[in-house]
C-alpha positions in Angstrom: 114.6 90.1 102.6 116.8 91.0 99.9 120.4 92.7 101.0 123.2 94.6 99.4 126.8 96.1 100.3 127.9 98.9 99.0 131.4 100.3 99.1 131.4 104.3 99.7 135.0 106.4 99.7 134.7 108.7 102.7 138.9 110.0 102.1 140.9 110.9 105.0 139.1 114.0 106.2 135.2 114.4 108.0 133.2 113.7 105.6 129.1 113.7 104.6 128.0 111.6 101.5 125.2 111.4 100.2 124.4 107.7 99.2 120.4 108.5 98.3 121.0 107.4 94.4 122.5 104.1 95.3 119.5 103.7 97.8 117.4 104.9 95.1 118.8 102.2 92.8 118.5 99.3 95.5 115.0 100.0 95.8 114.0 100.8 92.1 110.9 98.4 90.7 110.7 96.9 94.3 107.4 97.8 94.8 105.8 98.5 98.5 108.4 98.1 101.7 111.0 98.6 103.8 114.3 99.9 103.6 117.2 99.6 106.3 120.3 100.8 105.6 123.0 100.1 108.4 126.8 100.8 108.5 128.4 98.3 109.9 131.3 100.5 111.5 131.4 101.9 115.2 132.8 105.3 114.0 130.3 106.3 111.3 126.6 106.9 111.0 123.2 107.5 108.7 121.8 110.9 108.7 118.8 111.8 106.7 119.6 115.6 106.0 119.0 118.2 102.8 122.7 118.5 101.2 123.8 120.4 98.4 123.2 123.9 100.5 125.3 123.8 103.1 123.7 121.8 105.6 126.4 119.0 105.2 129.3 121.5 106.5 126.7 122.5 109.1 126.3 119.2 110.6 129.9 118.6 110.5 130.6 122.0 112.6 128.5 121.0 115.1 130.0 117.6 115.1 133.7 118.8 115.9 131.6 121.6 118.7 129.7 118.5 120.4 133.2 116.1 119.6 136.5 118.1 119.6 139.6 116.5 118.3 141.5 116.8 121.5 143.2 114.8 124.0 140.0 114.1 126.6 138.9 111.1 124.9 139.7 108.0 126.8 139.8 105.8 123.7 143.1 107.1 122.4 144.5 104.9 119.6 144.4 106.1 116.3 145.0 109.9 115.2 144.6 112.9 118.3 140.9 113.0 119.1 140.1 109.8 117.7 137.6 108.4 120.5 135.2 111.2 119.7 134.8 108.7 116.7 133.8 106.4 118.4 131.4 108.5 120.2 129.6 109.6 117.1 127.4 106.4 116.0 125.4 107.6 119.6 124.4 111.3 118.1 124.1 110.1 114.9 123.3 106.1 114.8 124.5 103.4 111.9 120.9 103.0 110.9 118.3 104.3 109.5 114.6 103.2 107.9 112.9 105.0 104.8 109.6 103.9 103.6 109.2 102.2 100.0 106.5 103.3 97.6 106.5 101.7 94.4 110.2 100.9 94.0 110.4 104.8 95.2 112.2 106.0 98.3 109.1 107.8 99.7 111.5 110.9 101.6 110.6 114.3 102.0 111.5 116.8 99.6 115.0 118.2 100.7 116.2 115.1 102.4 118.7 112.6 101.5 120.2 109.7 103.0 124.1 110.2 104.0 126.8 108.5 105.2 128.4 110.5 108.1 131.7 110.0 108.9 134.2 111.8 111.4 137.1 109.2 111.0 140.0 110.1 108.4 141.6 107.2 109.5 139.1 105.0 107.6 138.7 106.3 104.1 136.5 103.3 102.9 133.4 102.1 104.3 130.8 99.6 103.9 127.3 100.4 103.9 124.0 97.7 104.0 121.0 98.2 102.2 118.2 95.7 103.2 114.8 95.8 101.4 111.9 94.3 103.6 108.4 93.7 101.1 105.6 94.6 102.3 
């Protein structure tokens, strides 16, 4: 298994990224596998969505609608409504799998991988790519 970190700026508000490219270059002239890409963070997670049309902002209104910033959270340090943070990685996990074809991320055609992250009191995150061979 070959493995990579990768640093990703999320800034100090919600925040969807989409990380597909560097995936994309992980993978490139790999040939047939595997790839796993994990966060390693228990207030972010992986979403395969279509960005670029709205869909980003979408996801991140329903976010704050499932996960208000308010006071009900039990896990309270951090800024007001921070334990809905660490809530998120169970709607939207720190992993996900995409097939390999070729050194090519074999996804469908509007989606791309992103790094989801509610928590602006982390701006920088890591983020694991792991290339299985088949």
């Amino acid at each position: 298994m070959r493995s990579e970190v990768i640093t990703v700026q999320t800034g100090s508000r919600p925040a969807v990224r989409d990380i597909t490219a560097e995936a994309q270059n992980f993978v490139s002239g790999a040939g047939d596998g595997l790839l796993h890409v994990f966060v390693p963070h228990a207030t972010a997670g992986l979403a395969l969505i279509e960005t670029g049309s709205g869909s980003d902002e979408d996801l991140l209104t329903a976010l704050d609608e499932l996960l208000p910033t308010d006071d009900r959270w039990r896990h309270r340090h951090g800024s007001r409504g921070h334990g809905r943070d660490h809530v998120l990685p169970a709607l939207v996990p720190p992993y996900a799998s995409v097939p390999v074809l070729g050194g090519r991320l074999a996804l469908g055609t509007w989606q791309s991988i992103c790094l989801v992250d509610t928590n602006g009191d982390n701006p920088t995150r890591q983020v694991r790519f792991s290339f299985l061979p088949a």
